[in-house]
C-alpha positions in Angstrom: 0.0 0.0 0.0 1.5 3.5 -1.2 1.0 6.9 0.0 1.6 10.4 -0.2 4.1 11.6 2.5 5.4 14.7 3.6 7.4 15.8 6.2 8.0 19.2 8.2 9.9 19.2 11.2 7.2 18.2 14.1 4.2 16.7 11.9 4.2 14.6 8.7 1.2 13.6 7.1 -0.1 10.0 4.9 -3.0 9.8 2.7 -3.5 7.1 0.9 -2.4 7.1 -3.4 -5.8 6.0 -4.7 -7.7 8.2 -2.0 -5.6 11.7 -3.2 -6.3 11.1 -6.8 -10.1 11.1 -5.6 -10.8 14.9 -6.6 -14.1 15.1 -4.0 -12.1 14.1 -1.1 -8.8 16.5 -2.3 -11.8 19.0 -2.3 -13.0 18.0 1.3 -9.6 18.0 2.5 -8.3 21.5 1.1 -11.9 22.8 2.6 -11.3 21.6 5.9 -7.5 22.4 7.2 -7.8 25.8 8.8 -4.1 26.2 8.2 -4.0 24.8 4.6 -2.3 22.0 4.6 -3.9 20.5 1.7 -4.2 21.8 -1.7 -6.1 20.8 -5.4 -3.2 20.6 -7.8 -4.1 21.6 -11.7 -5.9 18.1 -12.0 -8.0 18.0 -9.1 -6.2 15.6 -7.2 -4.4 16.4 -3.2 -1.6 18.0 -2.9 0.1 18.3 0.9 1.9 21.9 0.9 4.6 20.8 2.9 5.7 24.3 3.8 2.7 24.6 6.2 2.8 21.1 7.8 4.7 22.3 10.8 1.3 25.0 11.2 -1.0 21.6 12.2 -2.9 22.5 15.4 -4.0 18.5 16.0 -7.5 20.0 14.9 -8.6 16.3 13.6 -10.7 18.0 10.7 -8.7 16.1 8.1 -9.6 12.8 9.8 -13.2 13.6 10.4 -13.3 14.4 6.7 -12.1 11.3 5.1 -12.6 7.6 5.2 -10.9 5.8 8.6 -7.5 5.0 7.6 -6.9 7.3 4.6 -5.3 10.3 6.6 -2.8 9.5 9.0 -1.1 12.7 11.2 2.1 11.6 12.1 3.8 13.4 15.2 7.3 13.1 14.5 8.3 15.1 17.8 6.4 12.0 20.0 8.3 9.0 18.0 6.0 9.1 15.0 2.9 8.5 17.0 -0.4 9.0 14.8 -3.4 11.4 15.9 -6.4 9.2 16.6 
């Protein structure tokens, strides 16, 4: 299973390849981050602006507006543990 990585300095964030080519959910996503961590590229499809990862407030919107599984919010300051 592949994904879509990106890493700042404190948070990294996962979503799942088949889920980020899904323009609706890329939609859902960019709607949802209050500090823009997701983007629409040219195509439609996610993008993670890796420049604003380290802005994440642990808000959970991402999670609550995708599938179980397909988002994962990585703290790399607490040994990679994922916000559930």
């Amino acid at each position: 299973e592949r994904s879509v990585r990106k890493d700042g300095t404190f948070i990294a964030v996962e979503v799942d390849d088949r889920a980020a080519a899904d323009t609706d959910l890329a939609r859902k996503l960019t709607e949802a981050c209050p500090v823009d961590i997701y983007a629409q590229g040219a195509d439609g499809t996610l993008e993670i602006v890796e420049r604003n990862l380290d802005e994440c407030v642990l808000c959970r919107l991402c999670l609550d507006a995708s599938p179980a599984g397909i988002v994962k919010v990585l703290k790399l300051y607490d040994d990679s543990a994922v916000l559930a």
